[in-house]
N, C-alpha and C positions, 0 to 999 in steps of 0.2 A: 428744631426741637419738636419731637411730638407730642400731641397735646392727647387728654382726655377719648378726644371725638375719634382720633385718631387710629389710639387703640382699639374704641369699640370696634370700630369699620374693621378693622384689619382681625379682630373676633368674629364677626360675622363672613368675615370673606374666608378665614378657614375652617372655622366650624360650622357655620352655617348661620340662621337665621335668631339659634338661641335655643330653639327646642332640643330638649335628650335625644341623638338619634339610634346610639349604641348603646341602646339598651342589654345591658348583660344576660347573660346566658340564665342566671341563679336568680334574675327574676320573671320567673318563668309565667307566675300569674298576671303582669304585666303585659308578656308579651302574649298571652294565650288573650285577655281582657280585652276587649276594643277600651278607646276612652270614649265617651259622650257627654260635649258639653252642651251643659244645660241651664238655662234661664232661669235664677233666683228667685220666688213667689216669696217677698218677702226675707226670712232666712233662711228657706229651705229650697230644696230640689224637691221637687213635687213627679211622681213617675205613676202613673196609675198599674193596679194590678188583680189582676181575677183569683177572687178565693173563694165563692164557691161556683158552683152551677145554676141551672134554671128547672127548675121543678115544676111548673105549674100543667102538667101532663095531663088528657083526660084519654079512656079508652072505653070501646064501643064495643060490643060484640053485634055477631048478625042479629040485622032486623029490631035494632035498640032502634034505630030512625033520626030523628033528631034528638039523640039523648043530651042531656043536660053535661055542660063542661064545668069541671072545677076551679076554681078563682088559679088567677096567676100567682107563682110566688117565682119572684125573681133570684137570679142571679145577684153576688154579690162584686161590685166591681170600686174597690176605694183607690184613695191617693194614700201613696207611702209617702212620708216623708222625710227627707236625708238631709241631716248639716254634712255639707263639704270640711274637710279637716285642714285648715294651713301648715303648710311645714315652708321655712326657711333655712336655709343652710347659707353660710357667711365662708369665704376664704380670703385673707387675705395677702397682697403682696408689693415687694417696696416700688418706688419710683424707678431705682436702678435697674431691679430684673424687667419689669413691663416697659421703660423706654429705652433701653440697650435693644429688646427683641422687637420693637416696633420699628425702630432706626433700621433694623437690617432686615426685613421685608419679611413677607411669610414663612420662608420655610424657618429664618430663626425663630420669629414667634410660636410657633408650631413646635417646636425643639425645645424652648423655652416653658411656652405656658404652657402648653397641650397637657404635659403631666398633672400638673395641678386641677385643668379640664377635667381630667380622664378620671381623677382620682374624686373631683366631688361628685361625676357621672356615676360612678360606682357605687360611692356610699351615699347620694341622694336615694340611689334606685335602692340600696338594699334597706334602709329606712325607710321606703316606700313600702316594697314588697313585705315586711316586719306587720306593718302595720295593716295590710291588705289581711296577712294570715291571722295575726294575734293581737289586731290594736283593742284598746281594755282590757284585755287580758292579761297583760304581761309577758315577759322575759321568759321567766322562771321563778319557779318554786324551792323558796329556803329552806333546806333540811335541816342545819347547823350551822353554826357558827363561832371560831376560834381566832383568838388573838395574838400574834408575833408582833415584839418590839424590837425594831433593827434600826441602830443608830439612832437611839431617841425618836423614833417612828415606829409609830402604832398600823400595824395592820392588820386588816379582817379577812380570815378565809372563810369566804362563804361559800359551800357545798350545794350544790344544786339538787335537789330533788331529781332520781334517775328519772322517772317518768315525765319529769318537765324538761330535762335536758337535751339540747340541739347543736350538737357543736357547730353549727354552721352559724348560727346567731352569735356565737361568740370571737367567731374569727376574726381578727384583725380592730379589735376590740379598746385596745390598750388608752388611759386616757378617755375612755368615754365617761359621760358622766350619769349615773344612776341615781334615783331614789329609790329607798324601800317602805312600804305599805303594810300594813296588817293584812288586808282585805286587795282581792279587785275590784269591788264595789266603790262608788261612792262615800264617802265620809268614813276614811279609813287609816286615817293619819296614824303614824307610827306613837306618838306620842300625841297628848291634848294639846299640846301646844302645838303653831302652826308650820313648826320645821320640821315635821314629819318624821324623820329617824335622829332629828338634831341636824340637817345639810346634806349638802352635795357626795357621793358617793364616786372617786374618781378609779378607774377598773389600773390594776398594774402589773396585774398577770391572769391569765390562764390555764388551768393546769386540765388538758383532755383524757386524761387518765382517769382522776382522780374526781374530773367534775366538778370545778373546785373556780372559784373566780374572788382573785383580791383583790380588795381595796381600800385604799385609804381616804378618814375622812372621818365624822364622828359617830361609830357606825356600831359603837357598842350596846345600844338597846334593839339591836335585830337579831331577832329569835325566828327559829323553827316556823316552819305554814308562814311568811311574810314574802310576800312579792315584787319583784324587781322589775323597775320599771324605767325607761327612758326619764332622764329629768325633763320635766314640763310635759311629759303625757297627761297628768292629773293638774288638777287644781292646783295651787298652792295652799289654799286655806278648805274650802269645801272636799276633794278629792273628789270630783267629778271630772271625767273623761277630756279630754283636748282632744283629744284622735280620732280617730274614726273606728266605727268599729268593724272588726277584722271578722274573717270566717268564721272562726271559731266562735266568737261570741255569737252571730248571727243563728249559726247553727244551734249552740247550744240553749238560746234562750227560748225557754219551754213557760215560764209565767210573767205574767205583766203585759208590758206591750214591745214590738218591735217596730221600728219606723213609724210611727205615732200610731200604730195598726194591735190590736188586743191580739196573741198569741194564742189564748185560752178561746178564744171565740171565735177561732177559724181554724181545723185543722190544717189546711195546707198550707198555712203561715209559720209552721212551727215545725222547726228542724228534726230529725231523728237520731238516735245514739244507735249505735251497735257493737256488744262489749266484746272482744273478742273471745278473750280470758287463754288466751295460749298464742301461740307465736304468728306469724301473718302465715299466710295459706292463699290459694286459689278458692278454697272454700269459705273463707270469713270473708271474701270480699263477695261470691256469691250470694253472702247470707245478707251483705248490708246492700247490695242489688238488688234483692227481693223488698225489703222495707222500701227502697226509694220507687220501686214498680209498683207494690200494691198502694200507692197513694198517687203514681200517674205516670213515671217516667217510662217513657215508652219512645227513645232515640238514644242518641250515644253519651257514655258518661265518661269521666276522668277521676282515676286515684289517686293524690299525691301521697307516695308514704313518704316515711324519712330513710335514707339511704342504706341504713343498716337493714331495715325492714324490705325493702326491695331489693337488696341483695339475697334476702331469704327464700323469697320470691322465685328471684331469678337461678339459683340451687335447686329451688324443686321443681321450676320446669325444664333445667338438665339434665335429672335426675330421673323424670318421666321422657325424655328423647333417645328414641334411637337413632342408631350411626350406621350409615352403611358404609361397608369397607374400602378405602379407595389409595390405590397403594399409592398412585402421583401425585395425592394432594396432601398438605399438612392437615389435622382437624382441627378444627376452631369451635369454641363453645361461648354462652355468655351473649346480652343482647344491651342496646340500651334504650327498649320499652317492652314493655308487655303488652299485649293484647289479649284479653279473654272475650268469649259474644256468650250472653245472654238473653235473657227474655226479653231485656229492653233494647238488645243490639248488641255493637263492640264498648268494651270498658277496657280503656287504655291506661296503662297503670306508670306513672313516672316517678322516681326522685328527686325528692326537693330537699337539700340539706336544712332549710331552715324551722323543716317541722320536726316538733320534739316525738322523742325516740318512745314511746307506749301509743302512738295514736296516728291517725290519717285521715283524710276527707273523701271520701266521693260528693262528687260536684257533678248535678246534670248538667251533658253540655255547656262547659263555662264559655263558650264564644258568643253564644246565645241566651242565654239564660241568665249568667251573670255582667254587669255594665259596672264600669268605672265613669262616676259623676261628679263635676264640679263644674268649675271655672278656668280651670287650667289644668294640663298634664306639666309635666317637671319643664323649666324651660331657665334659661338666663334668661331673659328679657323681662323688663322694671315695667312695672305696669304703666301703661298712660305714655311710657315713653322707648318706644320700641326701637331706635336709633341708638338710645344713650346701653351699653352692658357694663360698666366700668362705672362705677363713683367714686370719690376723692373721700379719703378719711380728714375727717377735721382737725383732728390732731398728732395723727401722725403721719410719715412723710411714705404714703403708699396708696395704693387704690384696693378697693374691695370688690370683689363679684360675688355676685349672692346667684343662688339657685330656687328657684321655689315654686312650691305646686298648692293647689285648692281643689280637694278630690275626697271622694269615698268608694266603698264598693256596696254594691248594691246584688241583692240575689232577687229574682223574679218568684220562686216558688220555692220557698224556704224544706217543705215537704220533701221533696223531689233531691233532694240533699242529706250526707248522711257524715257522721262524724263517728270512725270507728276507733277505740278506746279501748287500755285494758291490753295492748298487746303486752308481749313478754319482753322482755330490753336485755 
């Protein structure tokens, strides 16, 4: 009969050690990210960073001799500091499927479990990557909201705001569970009271046409401007942040502080907007090149738009290509990356289905520039006890595998970063 230990061994001997290794394609900022892990001060990840220069210059002209030098004024060089974000993911399954596939050696267990593997690999990672791009921020943005009663079931269509809407955020969705919020801020509860929109928001369709995502649940005091959000990304009672926050927030915060660092009292702490106001172009990304150059960047950057936007992209530099005639070959058109060089070098331009459809990021050099921080990148393995991947449920007749990661993302030079808005959808 095999036991507990048994199973783990024989998880580790086909998937390896516990760490995520197939990481998916669609989490692209993952795989572009290095991780670095870093030692706790406290609660925080502590990374130091240079925001401004060193001014304390003096100049001579001929025959000044020993002229008098101006006091130093230094450089500014602080500690940023980052909460790492916990996420857990729980799967469960019986005694029967985990010791039938352990009985009959790897390749059944493989056959067996490996789906289950594969599939909290995916949606660990795309939970990940979610929160890399948009954590505090949100999902999307409520436009409306209508009710159908089917079967003595009450459901809510909620309509997404075009400009917030990602179809790739919502793929494969069904059964998840939401909150919705007034605000993405802090202390935003849907209602005074501490259940936020009245509970749990469970998703039970999709509709990509239409833009549209139901659910049921008690979900009739959400209105227009309110924001969807993973359940347990906010507080439950305060509606402060659980997550980490994503690019977009990092980018977009222009007052207060970032990473315990004043925004307002450094410029190159504080991210840049650039509005397109018309559809994507080779030229709106030169225009948000130039704001990320005249504050420093001077090496290579990266675009993520969202896919319809880079398909626009990709039309108009066909559209500018010529073809020379060649009667023995088929022609082929269509690429899948851009490259444009600028002043600051080459700006490679990708799609990411998970960025909403009016907006996009340039990011200096994200291998470089940007770091993923914690204590852990996505792994099975229980803390403290690196042997055991498998625990016994107490009261039911199955074992559990959890997944779980202790991480943020971190940008060096917030400046040098540009979030373009406003495209056309």
């Amino acid at each position: 009969m095999a036991t507990v230990n048994d199973a783990s061994a024989l998880f580790k001997r086909v998937f390896g050690d516990g760490t995520i290794k197939a990481v998916p394609d669609f989490a692209k900022l993952q795989k572009e990210i290095p991780f670095s892990k870093r030692e706790k001060l406290g609660d925080m990840y502590v990374v130091p960073v240079l925001l401004q220069m060193e001014s304390g210059f003096s100049y001579g002209g001929h025959g000044d001799g020993a002229f008098e030098l101006n006091a130093s004024v230094a450089g500014a060089v602080k500690q940023a500091q980052i909460r790492g974000s916990m996420i857990v993911l729980r799967s469960q399954l019986s005694y029967e499927d985990v010791y039938k596939a352990t009985d009959s050696g790897p390749a059944a267990f493989e056959a067996s479990i490996g789906l289950v593997v594969d599939n909290m690999q995916q949606s660990f990672a795309k939970r990940q990557e979610l929160a890399f791009l948009y954590g505090q921020q949100g999902l999307g943005k409520v436009a409306s909201n209508t009710s159908t009663v089917v079967g003595g079931v009450t459901y809510y269509e909620l309509v997404i705001d075009a400009d917030t809407w990602a179809p790739g955020i919502w793929s494969g969705m069904k059964d998840c569970i939401l909150e919705a919020w007034t605000a993405q801020a802090a202390g935003s509860r849907r209602q005074a009271s501490a259940t936020k929109n009245g509970g749990d928001l469970a998703v039970t369709a999709v509709d990509y046409v239409a833009k549209k995502v139901t659910v049921v649940g008690p979900g009739s005091a959400i209105a227009a401007n309110d924001h969807l959000f993973f359940k347990g990304a906010k507080d439950y009672l305060s509606g402060a942040p659980k997550e980490c926050a994503g690019l977009d927030k990092i980018i977009s915060t222009t007052t207060g502080s970032l990473f315990n660092i004043s925004v307002e009292s450094y410029e190159l702490w504080r991210g840049q907007q650039h509005a397109v106001s018309g559809e994507a172009s080779w030229l709106a990304v030169m225009n948000a090149a130039a704001k990320a150059t005249n504050l420093g960047l001077m090496e290579k950057a990266k675009v993520y738009l969202p896919v319809v936007q880079w398909s626009r992209l990709n039309n108009e530099l066909a559209a500018n290509r010529r073809y020379v005639s060649d009667m023995s070959a088929k022609a082929s058109t269509g690429t899948q990356a851009i490259s444009y060089y600028s002043v600051n070098g080459e700006i490679e331009i990708e799609a990411h289905p998970f960025i909403k459809e009016s907006e996009g990021f340039l990011l200096a050099n994200p291998t470089k520039r940007l770091m993923r921080v914690g204590a852990s990148d996505i792994t099975f393995r229980r803390p403290g006890m690196t042997d055991e991947i498998f625990r016994e449920l107490v009261d039911n007749a199955g074992l559990e595998l959890r997944a779980f990661s202790d991480q943020a993302i971190m940008c060096q030079l917030p400046a040098q970063n540009v979030k373009l808005t406003d495209i056309d959808v």
